[in-house]
C-alpha positions in Angstrom: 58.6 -11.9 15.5 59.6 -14.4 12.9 63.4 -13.6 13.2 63.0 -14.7 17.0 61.2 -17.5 15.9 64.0 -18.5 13.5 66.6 -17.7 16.6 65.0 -19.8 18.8 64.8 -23.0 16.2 69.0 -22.5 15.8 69.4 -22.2 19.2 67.2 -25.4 19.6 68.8 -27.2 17.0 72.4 -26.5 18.6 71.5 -27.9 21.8 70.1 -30.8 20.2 73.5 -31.4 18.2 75.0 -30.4 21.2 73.5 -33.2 23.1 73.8 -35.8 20.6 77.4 -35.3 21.2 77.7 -35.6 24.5 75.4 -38.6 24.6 77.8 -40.0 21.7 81.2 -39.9 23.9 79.0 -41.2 27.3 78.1 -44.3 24.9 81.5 -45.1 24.2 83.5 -44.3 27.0 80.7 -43.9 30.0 83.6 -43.3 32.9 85.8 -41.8 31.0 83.9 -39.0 28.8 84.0 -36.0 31.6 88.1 -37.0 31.9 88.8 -36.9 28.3 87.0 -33.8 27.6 88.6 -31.9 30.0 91.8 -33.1 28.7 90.7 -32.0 25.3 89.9 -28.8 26.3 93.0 -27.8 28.1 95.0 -29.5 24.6 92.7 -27.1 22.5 94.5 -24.2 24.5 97.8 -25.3 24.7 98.7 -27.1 21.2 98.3 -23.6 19.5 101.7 -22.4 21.7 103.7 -25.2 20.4 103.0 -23.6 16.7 104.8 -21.2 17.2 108.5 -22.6 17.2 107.5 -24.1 13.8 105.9 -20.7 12.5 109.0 -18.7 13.8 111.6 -21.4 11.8 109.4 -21.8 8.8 108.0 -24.8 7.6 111.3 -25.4 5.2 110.9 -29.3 5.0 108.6 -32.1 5.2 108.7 -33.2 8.2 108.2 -29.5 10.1 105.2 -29.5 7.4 103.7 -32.9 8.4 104.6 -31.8 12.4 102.9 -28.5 12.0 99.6 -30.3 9.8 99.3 -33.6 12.8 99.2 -30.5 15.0 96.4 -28.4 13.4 94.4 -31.9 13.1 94.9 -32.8 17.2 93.9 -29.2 17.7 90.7 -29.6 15.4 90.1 -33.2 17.5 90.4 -31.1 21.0 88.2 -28.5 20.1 85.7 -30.9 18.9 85.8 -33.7 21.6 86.7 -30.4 24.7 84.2 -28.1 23.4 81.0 -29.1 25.8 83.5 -29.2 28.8 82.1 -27.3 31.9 78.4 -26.8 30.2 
């Protein structure tokens, strides 16, 4: 019984976090919230493809390192800002 009870709090609490997020972006950007996270959602799927050309050639200098890092951090961004698309 407790381990439900404990469930149910984490569940709770991640719709509450959840929430606050969503309530965050329709602060800031009230028409434009349910546009950009459907933008970020589809650039959470697709920025991981363009990886690949850099994995393939390796990350020999700088500026494929900094392009491949920029990259990982938009994806991160995406995945945050995207993630509460369609729920």
């Amino acid at each position: 019984m407790s381990s439900s009870t404990t469930h149910d709090r984490r569940t709770t609490s991640s719709r509450d976090e959840d929430t606050s997020d969503r309530k965050t972006l329709e602060r800031i950007a009230p028409g434009l919230a349910t546009p950009v996270r459907v933008m970020s959602f589809w650039m959470a799927i697709v920025l991981p493809f363009l990886y690949v050309p850099l994995l393939v050639t390796g990350l020999s200098d700088a500026a494929e390192t900094v392009t491949f890092l920029g990259l990982f951090v938009a994806n991160l961004v995406a995945l945050y800002v995207g993630h509460s698309h369609r729920r």
